[in-house]
C-alpha positions as CSV (number, residue, x, y, z in Angstrom):
1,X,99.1,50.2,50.5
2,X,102.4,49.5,49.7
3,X,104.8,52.5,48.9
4,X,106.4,50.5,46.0
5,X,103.4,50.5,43.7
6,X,102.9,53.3,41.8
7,X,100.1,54.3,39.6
8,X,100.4,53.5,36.2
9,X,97.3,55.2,34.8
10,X,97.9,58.3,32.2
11,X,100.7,58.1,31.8
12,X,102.7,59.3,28.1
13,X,104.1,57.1,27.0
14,X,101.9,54.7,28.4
15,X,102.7,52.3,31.8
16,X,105.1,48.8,30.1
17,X,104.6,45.6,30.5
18,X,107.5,45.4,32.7
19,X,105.9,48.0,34.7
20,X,102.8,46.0,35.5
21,X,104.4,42.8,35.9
22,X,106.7,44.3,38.8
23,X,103.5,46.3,40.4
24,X,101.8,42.8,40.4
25,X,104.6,41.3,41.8
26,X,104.9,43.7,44.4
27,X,101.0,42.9,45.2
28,X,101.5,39.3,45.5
29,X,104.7,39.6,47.7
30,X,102.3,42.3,49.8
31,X,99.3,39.9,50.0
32,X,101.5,36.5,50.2
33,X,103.3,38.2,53.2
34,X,107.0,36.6,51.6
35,X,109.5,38.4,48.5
36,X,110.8,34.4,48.1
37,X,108.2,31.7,48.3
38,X,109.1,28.5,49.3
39,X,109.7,25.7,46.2
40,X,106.4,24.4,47.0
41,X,104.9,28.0,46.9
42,X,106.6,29.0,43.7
43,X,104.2,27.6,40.8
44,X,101.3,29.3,42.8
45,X,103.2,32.3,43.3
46,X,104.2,32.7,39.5
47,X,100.6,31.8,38.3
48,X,99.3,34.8,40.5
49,X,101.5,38.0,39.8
50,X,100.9,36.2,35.8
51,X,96.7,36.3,36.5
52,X,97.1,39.8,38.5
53,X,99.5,41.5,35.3
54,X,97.1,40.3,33.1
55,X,94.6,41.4,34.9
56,X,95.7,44.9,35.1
57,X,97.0,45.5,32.2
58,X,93.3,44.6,31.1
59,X,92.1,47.6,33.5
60,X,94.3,50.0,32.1
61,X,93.6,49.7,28.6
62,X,90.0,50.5,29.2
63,X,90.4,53.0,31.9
64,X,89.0,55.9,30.5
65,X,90.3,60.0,31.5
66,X,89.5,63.3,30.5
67,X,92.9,64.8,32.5
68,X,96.1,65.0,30.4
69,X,98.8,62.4,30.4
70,X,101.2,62.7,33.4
71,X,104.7,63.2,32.6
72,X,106.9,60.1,34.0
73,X,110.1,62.4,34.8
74,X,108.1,65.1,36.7
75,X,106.2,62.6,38.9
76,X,109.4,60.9,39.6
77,X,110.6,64.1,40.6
78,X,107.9,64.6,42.9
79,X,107.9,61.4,44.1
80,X,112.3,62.5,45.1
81,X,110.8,65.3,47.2
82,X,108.1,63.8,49.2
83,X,110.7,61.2,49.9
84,X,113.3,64.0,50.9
85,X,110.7,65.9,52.8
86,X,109.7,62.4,54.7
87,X,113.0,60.7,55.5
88,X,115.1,64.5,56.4
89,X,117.1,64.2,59.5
């Protein structure tokens, strides 16, 4: 899976629109194999990260969790060390 999509369930405050739109983007650039689609491409391309946001954002309203929210700035700080650990030299 790609390393630039993050999850974006429990969360406080919960994941944005902008947040879904660029994991979905990220998805479609993943499965389409291309960051810049050709003119031709670009209607399809659109349409899909579009269905695929929607999509999601459908999923995470009605996931449903027992665990308590996740804090964004302690994640992001653990996401900073597992990077650190991973790219030392």
């Amino acid at each position: 899976m790609c390393r630039n999509i993050r999850p974006l369930n429990n969360f406080e405050p919960p994941a944005t629109n902008d947040e879904v739109t660029a994991a979905a983007l990220q998805y479609v650039r993943k499965v389409a194999g291309t960051t810049k689609p050709s003119q031709a491409n670009q209607a399809a391309f659109d349409e899909a990260v579009s269905e695929i946001a929607h999509i999601t954002r459908h999923l995470l309203d009605n996931l449903v969790t027992t665990a308590p929210p996740k804090d964004r700035e302690v994640e992001a700080i653990k996401r900073k060390a597992r990077a650190a650990v991973r790219y030392a030299r």
